[in-house]
N, C-alpha and C positions, 0 to 999 in steps of 0.2 A: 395105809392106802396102797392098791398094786397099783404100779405104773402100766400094765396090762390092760390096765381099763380105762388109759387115756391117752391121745393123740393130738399130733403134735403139727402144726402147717410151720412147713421151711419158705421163705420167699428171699430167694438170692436176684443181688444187684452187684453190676460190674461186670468184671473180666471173665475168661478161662479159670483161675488161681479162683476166686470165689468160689465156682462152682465145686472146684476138688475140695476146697474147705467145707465146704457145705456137706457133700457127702460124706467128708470122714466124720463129721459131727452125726450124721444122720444115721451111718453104721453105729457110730458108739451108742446112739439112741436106741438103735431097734435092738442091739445084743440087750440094754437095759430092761427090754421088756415094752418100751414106748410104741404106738402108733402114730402110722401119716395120715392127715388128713387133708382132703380134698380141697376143701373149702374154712375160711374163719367161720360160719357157722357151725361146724363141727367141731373145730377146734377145741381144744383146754390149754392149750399156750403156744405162739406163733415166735416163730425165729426166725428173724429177718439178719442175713449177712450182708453190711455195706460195706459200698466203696465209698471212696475219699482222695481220689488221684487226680483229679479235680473241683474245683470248685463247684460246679453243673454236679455233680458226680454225687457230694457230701448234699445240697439243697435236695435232689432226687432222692438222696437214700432218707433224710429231713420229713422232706414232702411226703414219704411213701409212709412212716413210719407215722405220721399225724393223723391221715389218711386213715390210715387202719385204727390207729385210736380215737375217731370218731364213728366208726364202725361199730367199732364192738361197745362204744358207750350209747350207741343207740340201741342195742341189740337187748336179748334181754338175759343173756349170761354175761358174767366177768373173765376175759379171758387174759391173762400177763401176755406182755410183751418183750421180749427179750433183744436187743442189740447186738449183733457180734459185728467183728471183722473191724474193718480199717477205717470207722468214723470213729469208735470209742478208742482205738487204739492213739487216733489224731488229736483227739478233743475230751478224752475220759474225763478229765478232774473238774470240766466246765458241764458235762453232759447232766448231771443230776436234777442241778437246777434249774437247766434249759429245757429237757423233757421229762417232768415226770409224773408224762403218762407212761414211759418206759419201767418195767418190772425189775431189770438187771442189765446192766452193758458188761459185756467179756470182750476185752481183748483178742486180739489175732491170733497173742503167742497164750493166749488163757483157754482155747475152744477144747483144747483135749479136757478139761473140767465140765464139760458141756452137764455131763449127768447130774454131777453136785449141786448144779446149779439151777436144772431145771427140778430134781427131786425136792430141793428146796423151795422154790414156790410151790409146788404142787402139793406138801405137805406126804413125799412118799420118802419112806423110811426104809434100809438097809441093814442087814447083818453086816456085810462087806460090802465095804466100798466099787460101786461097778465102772470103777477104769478102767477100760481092755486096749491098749496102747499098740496093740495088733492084728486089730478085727478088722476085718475084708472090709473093701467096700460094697457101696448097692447098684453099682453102677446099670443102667439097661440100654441096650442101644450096642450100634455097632461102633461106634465111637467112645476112647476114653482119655480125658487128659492126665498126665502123669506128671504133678511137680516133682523138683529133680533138688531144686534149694527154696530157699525162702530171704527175702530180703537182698541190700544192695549197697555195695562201698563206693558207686561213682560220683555219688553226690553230686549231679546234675543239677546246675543251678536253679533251672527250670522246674525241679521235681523234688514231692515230698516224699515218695517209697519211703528213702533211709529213716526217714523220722516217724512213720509208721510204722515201717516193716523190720527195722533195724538192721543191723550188718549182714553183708550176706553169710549165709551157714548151709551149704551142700548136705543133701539127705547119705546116707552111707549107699553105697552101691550095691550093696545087699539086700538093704530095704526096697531100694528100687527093681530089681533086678525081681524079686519075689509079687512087688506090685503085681509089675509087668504080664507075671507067668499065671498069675490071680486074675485077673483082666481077660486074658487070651482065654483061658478055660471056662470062664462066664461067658465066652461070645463076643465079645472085643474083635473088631478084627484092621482096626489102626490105634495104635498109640501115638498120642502126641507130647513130646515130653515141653516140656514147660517151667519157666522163673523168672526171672526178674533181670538175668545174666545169666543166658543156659551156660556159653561160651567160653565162660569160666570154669565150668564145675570140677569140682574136685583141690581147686587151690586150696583150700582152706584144711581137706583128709588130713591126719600124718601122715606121712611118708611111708612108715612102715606097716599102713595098712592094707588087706590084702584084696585083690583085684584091681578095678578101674582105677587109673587115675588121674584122671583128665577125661574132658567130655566125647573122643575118639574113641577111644578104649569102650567106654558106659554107653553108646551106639554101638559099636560090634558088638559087645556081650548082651546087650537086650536082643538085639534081632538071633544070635546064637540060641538065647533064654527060650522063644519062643517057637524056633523051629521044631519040625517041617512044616506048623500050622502055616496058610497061608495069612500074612498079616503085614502090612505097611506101619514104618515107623517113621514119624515124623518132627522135627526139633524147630521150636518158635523162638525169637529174640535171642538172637546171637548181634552181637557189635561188631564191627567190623576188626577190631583187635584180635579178634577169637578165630581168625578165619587163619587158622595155623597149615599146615602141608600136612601134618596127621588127620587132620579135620576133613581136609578136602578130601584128601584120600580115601576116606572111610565113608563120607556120604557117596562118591563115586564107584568104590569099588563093592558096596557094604547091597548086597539085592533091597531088603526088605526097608533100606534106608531111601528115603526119595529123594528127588534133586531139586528138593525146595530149601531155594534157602532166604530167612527172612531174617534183613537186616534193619532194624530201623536207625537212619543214618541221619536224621532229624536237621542236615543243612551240608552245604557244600564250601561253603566260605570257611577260609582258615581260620577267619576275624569269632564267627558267629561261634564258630565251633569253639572255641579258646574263649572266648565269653558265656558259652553254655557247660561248663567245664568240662569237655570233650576234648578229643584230641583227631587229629586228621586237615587233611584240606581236598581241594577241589581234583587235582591231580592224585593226589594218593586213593583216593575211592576211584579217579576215571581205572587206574591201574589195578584197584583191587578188583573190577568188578569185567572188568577185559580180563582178569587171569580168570577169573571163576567159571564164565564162559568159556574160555580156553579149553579147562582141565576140568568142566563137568559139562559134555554134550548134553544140549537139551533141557539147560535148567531153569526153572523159572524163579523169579526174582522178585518177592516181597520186601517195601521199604517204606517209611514215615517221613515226612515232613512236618517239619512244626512253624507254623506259618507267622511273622509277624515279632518275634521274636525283640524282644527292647534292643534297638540299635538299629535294628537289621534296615537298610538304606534301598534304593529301588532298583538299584544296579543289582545286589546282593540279591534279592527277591530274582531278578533277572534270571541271573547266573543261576538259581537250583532250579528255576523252570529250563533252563537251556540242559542242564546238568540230567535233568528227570528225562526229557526229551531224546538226551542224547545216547541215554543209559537204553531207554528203552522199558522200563520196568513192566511187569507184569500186571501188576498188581501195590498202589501208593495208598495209607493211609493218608491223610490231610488232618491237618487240626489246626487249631488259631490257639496262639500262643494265651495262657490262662496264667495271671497274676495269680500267684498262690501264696497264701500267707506263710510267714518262718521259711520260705526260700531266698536265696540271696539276689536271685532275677526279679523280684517281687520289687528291691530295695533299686536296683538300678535306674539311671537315668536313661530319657528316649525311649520310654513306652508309648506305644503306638497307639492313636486313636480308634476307638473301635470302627468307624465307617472305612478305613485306610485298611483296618485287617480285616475286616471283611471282604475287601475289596480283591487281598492280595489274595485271602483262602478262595475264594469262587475261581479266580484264573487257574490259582495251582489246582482248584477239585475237576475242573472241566479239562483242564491239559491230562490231570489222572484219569477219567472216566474217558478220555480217546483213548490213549494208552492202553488201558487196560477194557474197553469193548476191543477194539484192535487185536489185542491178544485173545481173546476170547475168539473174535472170529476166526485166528488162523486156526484154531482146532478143528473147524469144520470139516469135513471129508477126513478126518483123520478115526483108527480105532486105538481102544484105549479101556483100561478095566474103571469100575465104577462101584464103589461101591454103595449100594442101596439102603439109605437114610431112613425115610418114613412113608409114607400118602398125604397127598395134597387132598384138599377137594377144589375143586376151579368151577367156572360156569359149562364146561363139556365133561362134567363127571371127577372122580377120583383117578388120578396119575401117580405115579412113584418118581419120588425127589432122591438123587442121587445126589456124590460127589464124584470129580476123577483125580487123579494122584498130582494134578497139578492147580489142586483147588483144596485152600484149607478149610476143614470143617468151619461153618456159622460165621463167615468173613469174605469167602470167596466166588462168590455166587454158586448154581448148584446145576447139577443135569437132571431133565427131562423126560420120563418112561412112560410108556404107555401100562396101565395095571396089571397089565393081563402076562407080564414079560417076564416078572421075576419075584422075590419077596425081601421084604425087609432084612438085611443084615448079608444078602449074599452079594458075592463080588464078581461081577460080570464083564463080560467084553463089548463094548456100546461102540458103534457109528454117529460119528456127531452131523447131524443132516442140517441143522438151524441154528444160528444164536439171536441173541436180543439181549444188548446190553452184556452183564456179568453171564447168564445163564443160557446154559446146550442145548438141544432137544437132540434124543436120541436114539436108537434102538439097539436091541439087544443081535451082534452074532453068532454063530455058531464056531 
């Protein structure tokens, strides 16, 4: 049978990191000969990539995954169902006999197999085996994420990664570096690099290997990589340990680098932090994040709280609304602390009632959304480049959805163009005349 003559629907859940998995599975599909399809009615086998980083997260990927197999068992073809990513990674040796309606579960670190696996239900057959461990990806849009590692050694008591994702392991700075220049030449015109632990990257290289090494260095040489295109580079989840004087330096002095910098600091209490096994307290973040303002004019300041946390007391709770407030942040994830099974916060005493976390996350998410409309308003009367995302359609017609360089891709809210101003994928100079909540309204100057 040719794989030529059959197509394949991808439906990703979760994060950023999905999404790149998604596509380099979907590159190594289409070098195979494979089609995408639109729709499960067109389909001949759908490859759903889950999350599992919460609880909410694996029921979602659960739910979505039953969902489509009552789909296609109503329908009037068979079409396999395929598993990937970080619920079979979590749960594989239980998954068989809890779904199967599933055709196959692959693992996170199994997706470069994608082909063998899909050739196999499909009944298509090979001379050579079609591994290409090097194929581009598909990426479209002006926007692309670039993971840098995979997995995490902090073992956050709160958190499963390590046990799905396993140790952390840094990609070579070659590979990246060629991503990167693969990307820019399709049209790309921000990279976002991306892990689990950018902040670390490169601990784990040998020494004696050649280029970057450290995540300073692997910033300068991608923005280097990509020159004189114009292109913004941007770096998500760094900790605050990672925040080295190479580091600063390099986002400050580095152009195509931005002055965003996103830390998720998940609590300010020394107590909380040493029981979520982190390390820091309330004063060493007030001073980490006074030098960063210091010595990067202008920079805005992505950060997480994890709300409710077992133990965490109302004083405690207090303190990182005083903490957020004081800080200033740009831009706060919020989250209510999730029992997660096989973590060690899971087992702890002083887990909070649900009406109590609830309670605490609505204060911390309304103190974030002043915050951060607040910061969104003072851009107003400022200009600033933007780069252009897609078309909306709204009830007064189709508009163009931007970003500006102090708004991360699909997390930040977005700017506001009139259609007639410019096209998808260019980078323009916008007057922010309006906001409303997260999002600009803007126009284009000369």
């Amino acid at each position: 049978m040719d794989s030529s003559t059959r197509s394949l629907l991808f439906i990703t859940l979760g994060c950023a990191k999905n999404e790149v998995d998604t596509d380099r599975m979907r590159s190594l599909l289409s070098a195979a000969g494979y089609d995408e399809a639109s729709d499960v009615e067109s389909a001949d086998l759908v490859i759903i990539n889950t999350c599992s980083f919460l609880a909410s997260a694996t029921s979602e990927s659960i739910e979505t995954t039953l969902e489509l197999a009552d789909e296609v068992a109503s329908g009037v073809r068979s079409v396999p169902i395929v598993m990937c990513g970080c619920v079979p990674s979590r749960y594989g040796d239980d998954l068989p006999d809890e779904l199967p309606e599933v055709a196959a579960f692959v693992r996170a670190d199994e997706e470069d197999g994608i082909v063998g696996v899909v050739d196999s239900l499909l009944g298509v057959e090979r001379a050579v085996p079609a591994h290409i461990p090097q194929i581009k990806r598909t990426v479209e849009g002006s926007v692309a994420y670039l993971k840098i590692s995979d997995g995490c050694d902090r073992f956050c008591s709160f958190c499963a990664i390590p046990y799905i994702r396993g140790r952390y392991h840094s990609r070579s700075a070659s590979s990246i570096i060629d991503e990167a220049r693969d990307l820019v030449a399709g049209g790309v015109r921000e990279l976002v690099l991306i892990g689990q632990d950018t902040g670390i990257w490169g601990q784990d290289l040998p020494e004696e290997s050649e280029g970057p090494h450290n995540l300073a260095q692997l910033l300068v040489a991608v923005a280097e990589a990509v020159r004189p295109e114009h292109v913004w580079v941007r770096v998500l989840y760094l900790q605050p340990e990672g925040m080295t004087d190479e580091l600063i330096s390099a986002i400050r002095d580095t152009p195509e680098v931005l002055p965003y910098i996103d830390i998720p600091v998940q609590h300010c209490s020394a107590r909380v932090l040493d029981a979520m096994n982190r390390s820091g307290s309330e004063e060493e973040l007030d001073e980490l994040f006074a030098r960063l303002r210091r010595e990067i004019p202008g920079m805005v300041i992505r950060t997480t709280y994890l709300v409710a946390f077992p133990g965490e007391t109302d004083d405690e709770h207090e303190a990182m609304l005083a903490f957020m407030d004081r800080t200033g942040f740009d831009y706060t994830s919020v989250f209510a602390y999730s029992r997660e099974d096989g973590t060690r916060a899971a087992k702890m005493d002083g887990q909070i009632d649900e009406e109590l976390k609830l309670e605490r996350t609505q204060a911390a998410m309304d103190l974030a959304e002043s915050l951060g409309f607040a910061a969104t308003a003072a851009h107003v009367g400022e200009v600033a480049e933007v780069i252009v995302d897609g078309i909306e359609e709204t009830e007064d017609g189709p508009e163009l959805i931007g970003h500006a360089w102090f708004q991360a891709p699909d997390c930040d809210g977005a700017v506001h163009l009139d259609i007639d101003e410019a096209g998808v994928g260019d980078i323009l100079k916008v007057e922010f005349t309006d906001s409303f909540c997260y999002e600009l309204i803007g126009h284009v100057v000369e």
